[in-house]
C-alpha positions in Angstrom: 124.0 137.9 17.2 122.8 136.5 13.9 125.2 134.9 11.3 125.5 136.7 7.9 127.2 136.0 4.9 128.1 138.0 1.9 130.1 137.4 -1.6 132.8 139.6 -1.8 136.1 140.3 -3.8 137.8 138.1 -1.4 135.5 135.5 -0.8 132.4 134.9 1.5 132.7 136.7 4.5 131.3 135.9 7.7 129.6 138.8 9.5 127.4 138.7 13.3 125.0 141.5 12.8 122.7 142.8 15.6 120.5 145.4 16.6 119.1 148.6 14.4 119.5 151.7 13.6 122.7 153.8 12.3 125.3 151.3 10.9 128.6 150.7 12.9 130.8 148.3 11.1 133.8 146.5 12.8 136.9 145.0 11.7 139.4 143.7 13.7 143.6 143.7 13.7 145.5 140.0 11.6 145.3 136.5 13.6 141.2 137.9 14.8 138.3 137.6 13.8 135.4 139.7 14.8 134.4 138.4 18.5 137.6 141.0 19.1 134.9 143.1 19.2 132.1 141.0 22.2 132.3 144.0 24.2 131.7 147.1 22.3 128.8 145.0 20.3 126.9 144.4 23.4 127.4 148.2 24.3 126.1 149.8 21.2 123.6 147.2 19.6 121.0 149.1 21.8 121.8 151.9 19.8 122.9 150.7 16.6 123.2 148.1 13.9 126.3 146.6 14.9 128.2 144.8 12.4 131.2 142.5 13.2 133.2 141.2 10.2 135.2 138.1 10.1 138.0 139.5 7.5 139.1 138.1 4.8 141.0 134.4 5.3 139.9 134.6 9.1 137.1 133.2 11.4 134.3 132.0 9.2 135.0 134.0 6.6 136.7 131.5 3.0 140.1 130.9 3.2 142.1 133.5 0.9 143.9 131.9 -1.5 146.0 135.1 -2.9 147.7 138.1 -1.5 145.2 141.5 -1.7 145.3 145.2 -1.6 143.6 147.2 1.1 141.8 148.8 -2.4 139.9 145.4 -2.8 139.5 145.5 0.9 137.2 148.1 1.3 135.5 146.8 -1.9 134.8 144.3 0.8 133.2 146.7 3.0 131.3 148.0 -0.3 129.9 144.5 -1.0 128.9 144.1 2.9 127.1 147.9 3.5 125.3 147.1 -0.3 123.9 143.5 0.7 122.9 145.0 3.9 121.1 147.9 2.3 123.0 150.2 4.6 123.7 153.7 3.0 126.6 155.0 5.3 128.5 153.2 7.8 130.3 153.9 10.9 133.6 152.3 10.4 135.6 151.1 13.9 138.9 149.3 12.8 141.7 148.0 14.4 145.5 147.4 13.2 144.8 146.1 10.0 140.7 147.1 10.3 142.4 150.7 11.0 144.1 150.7 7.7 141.1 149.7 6.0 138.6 152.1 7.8 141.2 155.0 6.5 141.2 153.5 2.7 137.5 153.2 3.0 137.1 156.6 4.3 139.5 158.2 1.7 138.2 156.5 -1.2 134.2 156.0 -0.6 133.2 159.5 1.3 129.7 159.0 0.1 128.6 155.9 2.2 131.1 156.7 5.9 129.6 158.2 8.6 132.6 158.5 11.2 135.9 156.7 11.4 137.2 155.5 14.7 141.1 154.0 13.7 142.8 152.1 16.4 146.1 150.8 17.2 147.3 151.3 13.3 149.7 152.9 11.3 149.7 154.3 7.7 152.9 153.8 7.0 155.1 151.1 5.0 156.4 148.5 7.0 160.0 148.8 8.4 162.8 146.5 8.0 162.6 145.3 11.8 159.1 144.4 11.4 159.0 142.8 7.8 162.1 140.6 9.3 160.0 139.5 12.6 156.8 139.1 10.5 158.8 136.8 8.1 160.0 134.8 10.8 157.3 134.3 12.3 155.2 132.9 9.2 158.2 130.6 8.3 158.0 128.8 12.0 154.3 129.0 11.5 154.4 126.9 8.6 156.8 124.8 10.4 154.9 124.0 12.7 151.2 123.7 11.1 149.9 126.6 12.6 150.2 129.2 15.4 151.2 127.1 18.5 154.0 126.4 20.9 156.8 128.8 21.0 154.8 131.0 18.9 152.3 132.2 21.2 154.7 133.8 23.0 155.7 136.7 20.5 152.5 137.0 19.4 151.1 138.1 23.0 154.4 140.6 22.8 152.9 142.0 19.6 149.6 141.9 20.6 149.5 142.4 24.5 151.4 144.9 26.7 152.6 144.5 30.6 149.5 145.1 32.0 147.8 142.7 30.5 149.8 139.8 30.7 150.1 140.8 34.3 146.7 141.5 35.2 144.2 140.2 32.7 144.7 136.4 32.4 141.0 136.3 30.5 142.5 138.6 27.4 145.5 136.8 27.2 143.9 133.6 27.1 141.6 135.1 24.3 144.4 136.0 22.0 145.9 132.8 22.9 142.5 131.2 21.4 142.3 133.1 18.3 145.4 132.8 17.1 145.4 129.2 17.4 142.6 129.1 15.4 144.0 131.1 12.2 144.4 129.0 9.2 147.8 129.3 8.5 147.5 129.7 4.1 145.7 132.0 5.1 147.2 133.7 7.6 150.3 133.7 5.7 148.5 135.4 2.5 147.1 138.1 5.2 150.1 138.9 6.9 152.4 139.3 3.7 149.7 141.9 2.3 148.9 144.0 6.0 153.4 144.0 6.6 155.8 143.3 3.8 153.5 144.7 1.3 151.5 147.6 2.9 151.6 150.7 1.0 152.4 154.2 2.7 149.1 155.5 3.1 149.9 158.8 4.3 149.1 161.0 0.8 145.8 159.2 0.7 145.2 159.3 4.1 145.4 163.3 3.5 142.5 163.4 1.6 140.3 162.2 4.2 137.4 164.5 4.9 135.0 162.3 7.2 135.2 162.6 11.4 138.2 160.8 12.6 139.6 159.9 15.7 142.7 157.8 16.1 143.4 155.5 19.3 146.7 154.3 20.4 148.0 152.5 22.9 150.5 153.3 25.3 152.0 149.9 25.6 151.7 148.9 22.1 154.7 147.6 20.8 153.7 146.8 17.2 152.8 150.3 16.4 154.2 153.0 18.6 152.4 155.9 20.0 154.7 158.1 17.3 153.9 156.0 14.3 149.8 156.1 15.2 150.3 159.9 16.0 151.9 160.7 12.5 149.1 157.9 11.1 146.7 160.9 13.1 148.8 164.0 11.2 148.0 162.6 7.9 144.5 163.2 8.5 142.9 166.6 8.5 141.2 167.2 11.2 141.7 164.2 13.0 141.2 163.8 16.6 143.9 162.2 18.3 144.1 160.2 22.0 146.4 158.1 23.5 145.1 155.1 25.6 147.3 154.2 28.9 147.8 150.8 29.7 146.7 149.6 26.3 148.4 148.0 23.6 147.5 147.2 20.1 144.1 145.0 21.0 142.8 148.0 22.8 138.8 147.1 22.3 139.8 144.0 24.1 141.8 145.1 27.0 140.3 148.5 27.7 136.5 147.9 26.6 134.7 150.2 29.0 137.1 153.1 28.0 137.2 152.1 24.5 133.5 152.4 24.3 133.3 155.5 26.6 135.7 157.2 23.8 133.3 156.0 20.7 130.5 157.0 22.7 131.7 160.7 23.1 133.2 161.2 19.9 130.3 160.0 17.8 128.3 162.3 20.4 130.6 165.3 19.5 129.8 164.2 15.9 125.8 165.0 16.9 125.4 160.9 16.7 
């Protein structure tokens, strides 16, 4: 994949961009960057410009040196479909890339194709999960970074049973990535994606684009509930529930992942 950077609200940001035709833009969950991604970029760049952003403060993207609103996120997407001359996108998101693919969607319905919004939520944050959240970036800093007895509740957040059971590989991937996060960042990320996030659900109601929302059976960050009332707030939205999934779906279910893009973007007349 070729390297690609563009100047955005929030800094440079790294993209990989390969292949041609339609635009499909992903963008992945906090603590990843865009390799999240490996597997559903080498099934569609056959088909499709495939466009895999490092977000803001992550991967080779510049460190962020403020909080943000998911607003001046999609501005981010914006600055990325304009340098690339790309008219309307196909936006795949995960977690936090889920939140933004609905904000783009809701406030930019000229330049989205179809929305694909995994393991996310558009609700605020609760008090269990601000709490855990704030822990977690306190030992973080602590420490100088993700490591240790961290990487332990992050693979709870991130990874469910079967994973950790079955798929060394994945957890080792997770266990890579966040290790890498810059923790200034990371910290200025995480307080704007948990304690900060906004209840999207009156925007998310003035969606008109294709949607189809993915959770994950085993995902303990956001419940199957919580993605399914994220799915209700949507009209029209197509709804599906991955088993033995959690909230890195694209990462630990990638051939089923990319057989439900495929179909649903095929139902779309993509």
């Amino acid at each position: 994949m070729q390297d690609r950077y563009v100047e955005t609200v929030l800094g440079r940001i790294r993209l990989r961009v390969e292949g041609s035709g339609p635009a499909m833009l992903f963008w992945p969950s906090l603590l990843m960057d865009g390799t999240l991604w490996s597997a559903q970029a080498a099934h569609f760049a056959g088909r499709f410009q495939v466009i895999l952003v490092d977000p803001p403060g992550h991967g080779g993207s510049d460190p962020l040196t403020g909080p943000f609103t998911f607003e001046q996120c999609a501005e981010v997407i914006l600055a990325i479909i304009d340098d690339l001359q790309v008219e309307r996108v196909h936006l795949i998101g995960n977690s936090w890339g889920g939140m933004i693919g609905g904000t783009f969607a809701a406030l930019h319905p000229d330049r989205i194709g179809n929305a694909v919004l995994m393991n996310a939520t558009a609700s605020p944050a609760g008090r269990r999960q601000r709490f855990e959240y704030g822990v977690l970036l306190a030992t973080a800093q602590l420490l100088g970074g993700i490591r240790g007895p961290l990487t332990g509740p992050v693979r709870d957040a991130f990874l469910g049973p079967t994973a950790k059971r079955e798929k060394p590989e994945v957890v080792a991937t997770v266990n890579e990535l966040a290790r890498k996060v810059d923790i200034r960042s990371g910290r200025h990320a995480v307080a704007s994606v948990v304690p900060q996030r906004p209840d999207q659900r009156p925007l998310f109601g003035t969606i008109r684009t294709p949607v189809l929302v993915v959770a994950g059976a085993e995902d303990a960050t956001f419940p199957v509930a919580e993605t399914e009332e994220m799915a209700d707030s949507i009209p029209g939205a197509r709804f599906v529930v991955l088993e033995q999934s959690a909230h890195l779906a694209a990462l630990e279910s990638p051939k089923e992942v990319n057989a439900l893009i495929d179909d649903f973007l095929a139902d779309q007349g993509v």
